[in-house]
N, CA, C and O atoms as a Tinker XYZ file with bonds, in Angstrom:
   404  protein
     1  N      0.845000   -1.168000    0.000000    73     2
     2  CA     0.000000    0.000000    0.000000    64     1     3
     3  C      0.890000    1.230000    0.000000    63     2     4     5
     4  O      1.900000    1.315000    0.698000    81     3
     5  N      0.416000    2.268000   -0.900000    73     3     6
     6  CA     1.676000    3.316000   -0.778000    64     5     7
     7  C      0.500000    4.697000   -1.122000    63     6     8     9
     8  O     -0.546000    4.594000   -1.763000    81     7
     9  N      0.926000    5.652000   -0.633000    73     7    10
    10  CA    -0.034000    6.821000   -0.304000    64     9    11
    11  C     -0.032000    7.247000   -2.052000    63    10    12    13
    12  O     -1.099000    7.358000   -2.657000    81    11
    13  N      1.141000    7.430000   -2.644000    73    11    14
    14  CA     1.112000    7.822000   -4.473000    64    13    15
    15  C      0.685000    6.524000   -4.619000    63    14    16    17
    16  O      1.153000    5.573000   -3.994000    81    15
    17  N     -0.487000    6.450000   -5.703000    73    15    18
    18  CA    -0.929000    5.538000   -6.157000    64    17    19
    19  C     -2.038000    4.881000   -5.614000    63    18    20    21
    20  O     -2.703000    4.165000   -6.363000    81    19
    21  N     -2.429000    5.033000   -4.141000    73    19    22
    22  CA    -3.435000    4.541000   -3.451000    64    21    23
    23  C     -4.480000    5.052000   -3.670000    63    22    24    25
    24  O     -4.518000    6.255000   -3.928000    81    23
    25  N     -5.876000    4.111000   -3.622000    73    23    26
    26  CA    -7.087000    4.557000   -3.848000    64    25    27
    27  C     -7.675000    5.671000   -2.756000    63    26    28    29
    28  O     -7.162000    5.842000   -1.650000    81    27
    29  N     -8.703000    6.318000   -3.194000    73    27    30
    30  CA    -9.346000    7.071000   -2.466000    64    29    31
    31  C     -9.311000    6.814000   -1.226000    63    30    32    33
    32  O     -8.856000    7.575000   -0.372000    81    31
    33  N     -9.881000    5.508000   -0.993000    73    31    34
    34  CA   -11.190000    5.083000    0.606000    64    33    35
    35  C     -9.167000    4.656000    1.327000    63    34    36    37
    36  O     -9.001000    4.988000    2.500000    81    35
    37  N     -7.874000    3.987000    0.583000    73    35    38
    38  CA    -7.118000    3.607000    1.550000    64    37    39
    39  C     -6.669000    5.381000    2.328000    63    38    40    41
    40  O     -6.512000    5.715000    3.502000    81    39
    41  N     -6.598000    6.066000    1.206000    73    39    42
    42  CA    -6.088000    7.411000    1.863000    64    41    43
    43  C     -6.553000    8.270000    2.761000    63    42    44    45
    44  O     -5.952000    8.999000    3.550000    81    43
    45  N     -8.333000    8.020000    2.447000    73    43    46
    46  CA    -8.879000    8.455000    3.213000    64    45    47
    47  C     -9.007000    7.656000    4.830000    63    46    48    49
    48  O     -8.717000    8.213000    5.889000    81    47
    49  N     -9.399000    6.552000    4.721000    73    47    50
    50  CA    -8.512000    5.416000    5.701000    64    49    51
    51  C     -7.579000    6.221000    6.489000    63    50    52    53
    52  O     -7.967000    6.936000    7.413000    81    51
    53  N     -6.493000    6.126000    6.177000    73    51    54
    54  CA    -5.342000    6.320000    6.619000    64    53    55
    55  C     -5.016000    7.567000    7.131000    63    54    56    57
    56  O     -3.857000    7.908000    7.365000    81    55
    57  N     -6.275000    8.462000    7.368000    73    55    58
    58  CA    -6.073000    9.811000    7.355000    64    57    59
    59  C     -7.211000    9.676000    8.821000    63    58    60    61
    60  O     -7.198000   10.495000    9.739000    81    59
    61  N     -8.054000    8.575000    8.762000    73    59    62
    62  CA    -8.634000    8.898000   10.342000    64    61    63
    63  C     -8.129000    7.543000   10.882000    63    62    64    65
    64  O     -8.866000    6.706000   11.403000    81    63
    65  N     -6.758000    7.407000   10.700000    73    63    66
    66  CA    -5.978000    6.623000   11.484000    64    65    67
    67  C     -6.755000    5.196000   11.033000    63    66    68    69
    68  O     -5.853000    4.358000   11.028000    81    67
    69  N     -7.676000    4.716000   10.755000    73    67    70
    70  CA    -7.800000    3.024000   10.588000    64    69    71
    71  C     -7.071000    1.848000    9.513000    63    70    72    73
    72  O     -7.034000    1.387000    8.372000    81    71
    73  N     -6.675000    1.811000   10.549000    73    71    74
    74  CA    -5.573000    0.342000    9.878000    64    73    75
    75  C     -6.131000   -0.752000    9.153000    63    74    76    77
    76  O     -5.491000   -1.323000    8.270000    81    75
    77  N     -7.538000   -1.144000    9.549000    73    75    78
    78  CA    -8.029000   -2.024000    9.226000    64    77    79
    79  C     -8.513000   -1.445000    7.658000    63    78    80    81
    80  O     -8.028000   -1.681000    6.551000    81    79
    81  N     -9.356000   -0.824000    7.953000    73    79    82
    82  CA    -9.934000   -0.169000    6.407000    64    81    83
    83  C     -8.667000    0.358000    4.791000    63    82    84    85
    84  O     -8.727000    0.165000    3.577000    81    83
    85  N     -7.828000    0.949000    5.576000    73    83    86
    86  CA    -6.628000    0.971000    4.786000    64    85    87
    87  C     -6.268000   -0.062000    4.081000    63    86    88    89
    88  O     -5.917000    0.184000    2.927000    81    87
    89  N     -6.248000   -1.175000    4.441000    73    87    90
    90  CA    -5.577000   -2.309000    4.221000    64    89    91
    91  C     -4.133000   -2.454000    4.038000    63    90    92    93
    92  O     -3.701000   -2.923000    2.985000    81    91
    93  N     -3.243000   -2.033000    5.121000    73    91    94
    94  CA    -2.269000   -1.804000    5.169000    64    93    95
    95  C     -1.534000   -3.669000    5.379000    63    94    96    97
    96  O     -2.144000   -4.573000    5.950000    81    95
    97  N     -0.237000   -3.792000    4.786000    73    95    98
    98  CA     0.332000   -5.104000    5.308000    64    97    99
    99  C      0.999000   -4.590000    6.666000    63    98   100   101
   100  O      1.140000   -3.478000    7.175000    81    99
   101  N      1.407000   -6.121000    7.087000    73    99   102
   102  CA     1.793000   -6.617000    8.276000    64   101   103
   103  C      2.803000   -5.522000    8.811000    63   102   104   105
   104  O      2.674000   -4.793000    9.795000    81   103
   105  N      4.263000   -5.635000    7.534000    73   103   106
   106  CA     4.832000   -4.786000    8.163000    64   105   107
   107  C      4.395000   -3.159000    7.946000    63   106   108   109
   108  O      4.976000   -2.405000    8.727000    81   107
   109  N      3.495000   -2.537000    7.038000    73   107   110
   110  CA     3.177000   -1.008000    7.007000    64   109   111
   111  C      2.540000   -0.573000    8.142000    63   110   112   113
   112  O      2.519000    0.577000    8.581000    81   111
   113  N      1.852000   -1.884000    8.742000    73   111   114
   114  CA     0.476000   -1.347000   10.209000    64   113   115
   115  C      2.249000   -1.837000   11.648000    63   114   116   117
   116  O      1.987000   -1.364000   12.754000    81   115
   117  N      2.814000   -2.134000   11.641000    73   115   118
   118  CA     3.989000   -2.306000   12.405000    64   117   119
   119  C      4.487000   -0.848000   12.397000    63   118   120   121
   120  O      4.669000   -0.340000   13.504000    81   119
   121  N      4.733000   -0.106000   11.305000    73   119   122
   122  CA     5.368000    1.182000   11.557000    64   121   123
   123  C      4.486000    2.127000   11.789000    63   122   124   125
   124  O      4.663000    3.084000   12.542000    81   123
   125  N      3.468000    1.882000   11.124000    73   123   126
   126  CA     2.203000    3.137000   11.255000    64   125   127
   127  C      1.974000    2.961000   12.480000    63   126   128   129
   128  O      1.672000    4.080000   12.895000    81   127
   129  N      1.923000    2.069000   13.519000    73   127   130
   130  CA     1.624000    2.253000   14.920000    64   129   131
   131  C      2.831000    2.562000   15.818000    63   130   132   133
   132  O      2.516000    2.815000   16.981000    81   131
   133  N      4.242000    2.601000   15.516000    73   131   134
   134  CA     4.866000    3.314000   15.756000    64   133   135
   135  C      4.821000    4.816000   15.950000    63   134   136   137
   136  O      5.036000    5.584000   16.888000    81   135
   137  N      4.387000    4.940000   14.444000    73   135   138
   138  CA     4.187000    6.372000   14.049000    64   137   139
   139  C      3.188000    7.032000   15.120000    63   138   140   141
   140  O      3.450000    8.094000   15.684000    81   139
   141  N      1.936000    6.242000   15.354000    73   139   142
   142  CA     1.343000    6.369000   15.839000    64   141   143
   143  C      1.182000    7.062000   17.758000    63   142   144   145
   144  O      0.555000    7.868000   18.446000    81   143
   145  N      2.187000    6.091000   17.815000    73   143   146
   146  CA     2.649000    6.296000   19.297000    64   145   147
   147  C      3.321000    7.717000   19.230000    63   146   148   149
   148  O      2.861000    8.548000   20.014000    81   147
   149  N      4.517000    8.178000   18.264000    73   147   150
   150  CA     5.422000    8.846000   18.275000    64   149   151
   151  C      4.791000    9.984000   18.122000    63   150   152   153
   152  O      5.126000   11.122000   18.450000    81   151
   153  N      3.862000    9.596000   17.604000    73   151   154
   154  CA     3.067000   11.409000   17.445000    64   153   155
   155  C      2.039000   11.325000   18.895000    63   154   156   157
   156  O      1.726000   12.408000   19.390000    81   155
   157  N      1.807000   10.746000   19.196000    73   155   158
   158  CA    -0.013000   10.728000   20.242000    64   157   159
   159  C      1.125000   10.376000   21.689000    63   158   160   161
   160  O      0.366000    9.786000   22.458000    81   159
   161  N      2.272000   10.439000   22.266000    73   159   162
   162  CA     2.743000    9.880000   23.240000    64   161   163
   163  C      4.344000    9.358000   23.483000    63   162   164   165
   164  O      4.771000    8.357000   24.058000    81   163
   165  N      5.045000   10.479000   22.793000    73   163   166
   166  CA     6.578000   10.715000   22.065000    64   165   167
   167  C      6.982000   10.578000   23.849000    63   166   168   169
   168  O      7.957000    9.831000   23.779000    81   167
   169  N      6.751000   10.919000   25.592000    73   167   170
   170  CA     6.932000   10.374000   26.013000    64   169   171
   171  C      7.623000    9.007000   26.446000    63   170   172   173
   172  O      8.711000    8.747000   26.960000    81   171
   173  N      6.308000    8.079000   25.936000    73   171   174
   174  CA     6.485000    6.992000   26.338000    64   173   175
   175  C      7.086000    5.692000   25.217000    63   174   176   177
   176  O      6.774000    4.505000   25.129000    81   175
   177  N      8.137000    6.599000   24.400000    73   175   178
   178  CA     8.986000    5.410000   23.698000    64   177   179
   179  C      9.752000    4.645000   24.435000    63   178   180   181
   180  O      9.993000    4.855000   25.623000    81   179
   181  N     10.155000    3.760000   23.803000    73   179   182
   182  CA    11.033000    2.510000   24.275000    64   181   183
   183  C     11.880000    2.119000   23.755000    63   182   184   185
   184  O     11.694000    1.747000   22.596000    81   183
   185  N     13.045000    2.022000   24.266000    73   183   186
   186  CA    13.834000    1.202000   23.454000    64   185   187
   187  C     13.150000   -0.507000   22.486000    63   186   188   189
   188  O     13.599000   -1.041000   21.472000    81   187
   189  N     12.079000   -0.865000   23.277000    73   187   190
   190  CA    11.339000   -2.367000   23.466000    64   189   191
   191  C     10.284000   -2.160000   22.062000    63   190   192   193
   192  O      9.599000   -3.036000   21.533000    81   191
   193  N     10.406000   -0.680000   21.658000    73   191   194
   194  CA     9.658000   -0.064000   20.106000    64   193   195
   195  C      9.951000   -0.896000   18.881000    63   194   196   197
   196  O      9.195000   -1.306000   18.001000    81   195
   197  N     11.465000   -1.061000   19.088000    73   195   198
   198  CA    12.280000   -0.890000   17.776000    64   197   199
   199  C     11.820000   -2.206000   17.497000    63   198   200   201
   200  O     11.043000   -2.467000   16.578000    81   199
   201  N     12.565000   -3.499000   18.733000    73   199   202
   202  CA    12.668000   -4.854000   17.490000    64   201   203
   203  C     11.531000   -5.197000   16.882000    63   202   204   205
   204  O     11.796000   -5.854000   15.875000    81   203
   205  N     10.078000   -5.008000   17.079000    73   203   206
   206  CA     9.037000   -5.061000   16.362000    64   205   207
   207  C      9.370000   -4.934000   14.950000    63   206   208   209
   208  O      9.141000   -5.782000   14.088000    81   207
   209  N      9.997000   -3.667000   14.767000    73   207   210
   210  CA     9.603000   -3.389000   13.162000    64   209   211
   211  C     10.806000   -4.290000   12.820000    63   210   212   213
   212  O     10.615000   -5.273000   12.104000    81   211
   213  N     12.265000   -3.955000   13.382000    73   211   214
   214  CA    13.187000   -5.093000   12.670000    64   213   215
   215  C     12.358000   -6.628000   12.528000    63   214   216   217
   216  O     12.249000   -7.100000   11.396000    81   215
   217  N     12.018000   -7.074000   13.228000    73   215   218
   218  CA    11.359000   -8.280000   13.048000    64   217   219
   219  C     10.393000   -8.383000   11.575000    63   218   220   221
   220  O     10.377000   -9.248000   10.700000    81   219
   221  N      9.694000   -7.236000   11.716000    73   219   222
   222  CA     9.051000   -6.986000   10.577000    64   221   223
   223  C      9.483000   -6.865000    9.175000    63   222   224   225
   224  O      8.767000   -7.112000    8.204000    81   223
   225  N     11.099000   -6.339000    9.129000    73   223   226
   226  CA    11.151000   -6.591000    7.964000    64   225   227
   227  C     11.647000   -5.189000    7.916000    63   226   228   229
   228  O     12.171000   -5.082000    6.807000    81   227
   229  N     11.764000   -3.913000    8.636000    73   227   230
   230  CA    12.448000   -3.048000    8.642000    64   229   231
   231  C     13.549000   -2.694000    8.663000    63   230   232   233
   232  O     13.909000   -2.940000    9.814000    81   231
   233  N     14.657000   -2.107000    7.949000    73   231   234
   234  CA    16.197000   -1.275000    8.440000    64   233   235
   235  C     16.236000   -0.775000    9.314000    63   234   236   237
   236  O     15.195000   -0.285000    9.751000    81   235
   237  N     17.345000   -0.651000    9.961000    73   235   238
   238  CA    18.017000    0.774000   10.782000    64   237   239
   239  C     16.952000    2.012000   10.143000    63   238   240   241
   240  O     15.917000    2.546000   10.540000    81   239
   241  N     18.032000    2.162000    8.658000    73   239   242
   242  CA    18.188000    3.076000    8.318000    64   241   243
   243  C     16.193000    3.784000    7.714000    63   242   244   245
   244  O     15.780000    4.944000    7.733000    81   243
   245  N     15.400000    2.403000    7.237000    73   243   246
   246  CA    14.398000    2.807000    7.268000    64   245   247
   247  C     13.048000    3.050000    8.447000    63   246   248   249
   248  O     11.880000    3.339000    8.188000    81   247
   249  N     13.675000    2.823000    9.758000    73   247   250
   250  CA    12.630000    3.150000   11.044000    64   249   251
   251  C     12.818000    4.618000   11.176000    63   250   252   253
   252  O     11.954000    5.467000   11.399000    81   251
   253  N     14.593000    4.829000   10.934000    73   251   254
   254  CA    14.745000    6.345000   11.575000    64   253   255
   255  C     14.771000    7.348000   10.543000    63   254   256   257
   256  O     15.157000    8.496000   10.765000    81   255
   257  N     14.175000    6.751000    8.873000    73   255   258
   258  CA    13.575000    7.904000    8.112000    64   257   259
   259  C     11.946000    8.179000    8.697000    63   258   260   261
   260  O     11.417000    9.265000    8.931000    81   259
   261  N     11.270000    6.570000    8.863000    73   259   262
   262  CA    10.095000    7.037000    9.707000    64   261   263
   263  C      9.564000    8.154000   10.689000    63   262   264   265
   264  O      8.573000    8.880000   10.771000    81   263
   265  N     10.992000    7.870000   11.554000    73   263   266
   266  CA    10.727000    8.469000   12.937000    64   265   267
   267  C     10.546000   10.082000   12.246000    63   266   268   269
   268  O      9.527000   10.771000   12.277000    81   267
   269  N     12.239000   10.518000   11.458000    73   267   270
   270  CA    12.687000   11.749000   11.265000    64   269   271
   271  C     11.245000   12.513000   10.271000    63   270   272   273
   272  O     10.960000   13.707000   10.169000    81   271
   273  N     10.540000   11.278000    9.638000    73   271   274
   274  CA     9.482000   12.000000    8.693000    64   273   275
   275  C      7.935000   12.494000    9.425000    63   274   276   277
   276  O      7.068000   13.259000    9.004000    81   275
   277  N      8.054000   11.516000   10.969000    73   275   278
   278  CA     6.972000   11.990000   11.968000    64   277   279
   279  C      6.963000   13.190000   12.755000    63   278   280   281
   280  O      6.093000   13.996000   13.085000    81   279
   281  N      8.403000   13.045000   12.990000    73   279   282
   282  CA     8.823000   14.120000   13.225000    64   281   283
   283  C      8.999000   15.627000   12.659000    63   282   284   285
   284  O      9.218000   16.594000   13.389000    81   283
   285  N      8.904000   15.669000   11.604000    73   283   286
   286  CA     9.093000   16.943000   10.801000    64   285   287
   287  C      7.847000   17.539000   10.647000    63   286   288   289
   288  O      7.603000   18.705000   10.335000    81   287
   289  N      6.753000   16.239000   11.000000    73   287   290
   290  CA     5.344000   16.682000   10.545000    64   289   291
   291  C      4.984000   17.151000   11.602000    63   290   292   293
   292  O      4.280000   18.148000   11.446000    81   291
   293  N      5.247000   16.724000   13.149000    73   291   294
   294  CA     5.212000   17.516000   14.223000    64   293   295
   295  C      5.066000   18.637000   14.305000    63   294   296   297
   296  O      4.108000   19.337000   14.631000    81   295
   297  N      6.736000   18.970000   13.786000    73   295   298
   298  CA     7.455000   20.135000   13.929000    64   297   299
   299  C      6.709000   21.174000   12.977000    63   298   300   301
   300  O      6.639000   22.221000   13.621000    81   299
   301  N      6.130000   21.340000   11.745000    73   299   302
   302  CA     5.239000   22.011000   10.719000    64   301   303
   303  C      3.705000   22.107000   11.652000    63   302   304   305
   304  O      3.261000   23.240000   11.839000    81   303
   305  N      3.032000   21.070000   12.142000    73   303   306
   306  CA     2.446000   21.426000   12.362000    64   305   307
   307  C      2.175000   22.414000   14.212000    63   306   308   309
   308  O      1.245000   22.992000   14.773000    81   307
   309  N      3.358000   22.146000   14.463000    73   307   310
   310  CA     3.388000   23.030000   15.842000    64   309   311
   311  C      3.589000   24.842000   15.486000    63   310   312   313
   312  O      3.089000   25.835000   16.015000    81   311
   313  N      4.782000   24.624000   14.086000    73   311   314
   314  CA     4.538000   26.167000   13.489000    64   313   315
   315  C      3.735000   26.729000   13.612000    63   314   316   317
   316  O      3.680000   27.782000   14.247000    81   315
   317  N      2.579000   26.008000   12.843000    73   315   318
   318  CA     1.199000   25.859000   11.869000    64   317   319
   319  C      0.814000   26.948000   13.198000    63   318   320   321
   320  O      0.813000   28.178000   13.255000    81   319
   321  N      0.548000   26.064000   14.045000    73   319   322
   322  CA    -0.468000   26.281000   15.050000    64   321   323
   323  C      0.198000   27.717000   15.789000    63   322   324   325
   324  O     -0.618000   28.551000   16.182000    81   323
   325  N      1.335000   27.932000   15.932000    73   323   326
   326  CA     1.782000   29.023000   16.518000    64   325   327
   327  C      1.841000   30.402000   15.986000    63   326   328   329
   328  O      2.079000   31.479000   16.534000    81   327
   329  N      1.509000   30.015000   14.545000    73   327   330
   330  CA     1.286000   31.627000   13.924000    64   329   331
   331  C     -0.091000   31.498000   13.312000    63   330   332   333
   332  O     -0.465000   32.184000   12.361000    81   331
   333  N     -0.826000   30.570000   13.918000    73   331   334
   334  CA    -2.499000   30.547000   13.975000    64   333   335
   335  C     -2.904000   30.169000   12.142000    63   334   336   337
   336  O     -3.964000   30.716000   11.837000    81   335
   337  N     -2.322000   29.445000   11.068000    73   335   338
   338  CA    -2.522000   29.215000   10.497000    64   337   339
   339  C     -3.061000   27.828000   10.513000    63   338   340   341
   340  O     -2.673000   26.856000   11.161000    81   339
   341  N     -4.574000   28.008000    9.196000    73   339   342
   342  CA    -5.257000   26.635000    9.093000    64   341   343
   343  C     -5.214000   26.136000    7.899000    63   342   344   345
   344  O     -5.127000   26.719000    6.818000    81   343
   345  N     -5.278000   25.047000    8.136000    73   343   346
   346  CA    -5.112000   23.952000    6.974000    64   345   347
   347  C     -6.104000   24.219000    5.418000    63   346   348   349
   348  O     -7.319000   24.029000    5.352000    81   347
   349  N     -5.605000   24.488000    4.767000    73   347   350
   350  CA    -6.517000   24.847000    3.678000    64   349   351
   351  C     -7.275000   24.246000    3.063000    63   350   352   353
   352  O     -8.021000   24.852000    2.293000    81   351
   353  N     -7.345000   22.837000    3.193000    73   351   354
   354  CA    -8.342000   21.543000    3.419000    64   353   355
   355  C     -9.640000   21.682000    4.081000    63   354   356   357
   356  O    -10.659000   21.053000    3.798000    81   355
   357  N     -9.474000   22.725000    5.147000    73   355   358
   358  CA   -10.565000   23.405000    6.037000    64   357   359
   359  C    -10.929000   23.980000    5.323000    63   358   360   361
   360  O    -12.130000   23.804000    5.119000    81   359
   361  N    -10.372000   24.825000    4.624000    73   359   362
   362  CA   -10.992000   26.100000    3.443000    64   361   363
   363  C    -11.695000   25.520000    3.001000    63   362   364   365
   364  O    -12.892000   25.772000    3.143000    81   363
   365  N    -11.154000   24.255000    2.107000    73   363   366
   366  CA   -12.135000   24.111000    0.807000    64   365   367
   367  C    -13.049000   23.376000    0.820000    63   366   368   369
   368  O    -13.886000   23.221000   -0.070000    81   367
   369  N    -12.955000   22.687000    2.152000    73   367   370
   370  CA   -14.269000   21.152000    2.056000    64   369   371
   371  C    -13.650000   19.999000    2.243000    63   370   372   373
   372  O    -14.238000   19.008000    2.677000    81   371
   373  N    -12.219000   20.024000    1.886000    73   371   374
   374  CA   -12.107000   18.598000    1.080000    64   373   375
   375  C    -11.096000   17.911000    2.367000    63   374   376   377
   376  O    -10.497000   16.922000    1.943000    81   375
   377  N    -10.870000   18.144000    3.440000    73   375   378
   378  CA    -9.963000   17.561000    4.455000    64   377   379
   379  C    -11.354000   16.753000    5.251000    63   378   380   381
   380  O    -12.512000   17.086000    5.498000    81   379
   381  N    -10.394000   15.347000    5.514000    73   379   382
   382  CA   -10.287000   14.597000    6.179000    64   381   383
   383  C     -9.618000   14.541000    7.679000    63   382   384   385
   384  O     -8.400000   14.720000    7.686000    81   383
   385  N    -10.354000   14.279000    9.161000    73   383   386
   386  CA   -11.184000   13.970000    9.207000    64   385   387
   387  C    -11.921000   15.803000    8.755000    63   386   388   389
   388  O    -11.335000   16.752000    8.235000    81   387
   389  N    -13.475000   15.672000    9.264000    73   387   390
   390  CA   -13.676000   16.852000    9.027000    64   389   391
   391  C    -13.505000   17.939000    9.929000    63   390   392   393
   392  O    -13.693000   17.658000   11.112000    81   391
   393  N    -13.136000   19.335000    9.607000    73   391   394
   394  CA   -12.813000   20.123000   10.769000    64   393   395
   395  C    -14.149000   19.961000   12.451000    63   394   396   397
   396  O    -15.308000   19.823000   12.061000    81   395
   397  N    -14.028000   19.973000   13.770000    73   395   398
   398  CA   -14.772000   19.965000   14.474000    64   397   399
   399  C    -15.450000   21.078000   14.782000    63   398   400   401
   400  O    -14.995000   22.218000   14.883000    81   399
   401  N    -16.271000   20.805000   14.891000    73   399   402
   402  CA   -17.501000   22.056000   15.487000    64   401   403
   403  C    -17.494000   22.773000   16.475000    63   402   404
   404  O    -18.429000   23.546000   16.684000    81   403
């Protein structure tokens, strides 16, 4: 499953977090819940994180493009929020999930 090239319903999927509906493989739902953690609870990592994904079928070198690419999205969206700019997805209609009320 890969976000270029993926159908509508996986992207949209994948955008209110469900793994199941996405239809992500074994090892993509292994990192996405990484990801997951790293954004919702960057706290409570573990060293006890990692061998999962190696087991899975992951690199070194490809967990800690993961991490560095969760990370950057963090970091943009903490900007975002600090000079009070909104997602322009809000503007137009078309963001997923939908803005809250």
């Amino acid at each position: 499953m890969q976000l270029q090239g993926g159908s509508a319903g996986q992207i949209e999927a994948l955008i209110r977090g469900d793994l199941d509906a996405a239809e992500c493989t074994a090892p993509e739902r292994t990192l996405l819940e990484l990801v997951k953690k790293l954004t919702l609870t960057p706290g409570a990592m573990a060293d006890d994180d990692i061998p999962p994904l190696r087991a899975a079928g992951w690199t070194d070198d490809q967990i800690a493009e993961g991490v560095y690419i969760t990370a950057l999205f963090a970091f943009f969206n903490r900007v975002a929020d600090a000079f009070g700019l909104d997602d322009p997805g809000y503007r137009s209609g078309k963001a997923f999930p939908p803005k809250p009320q």
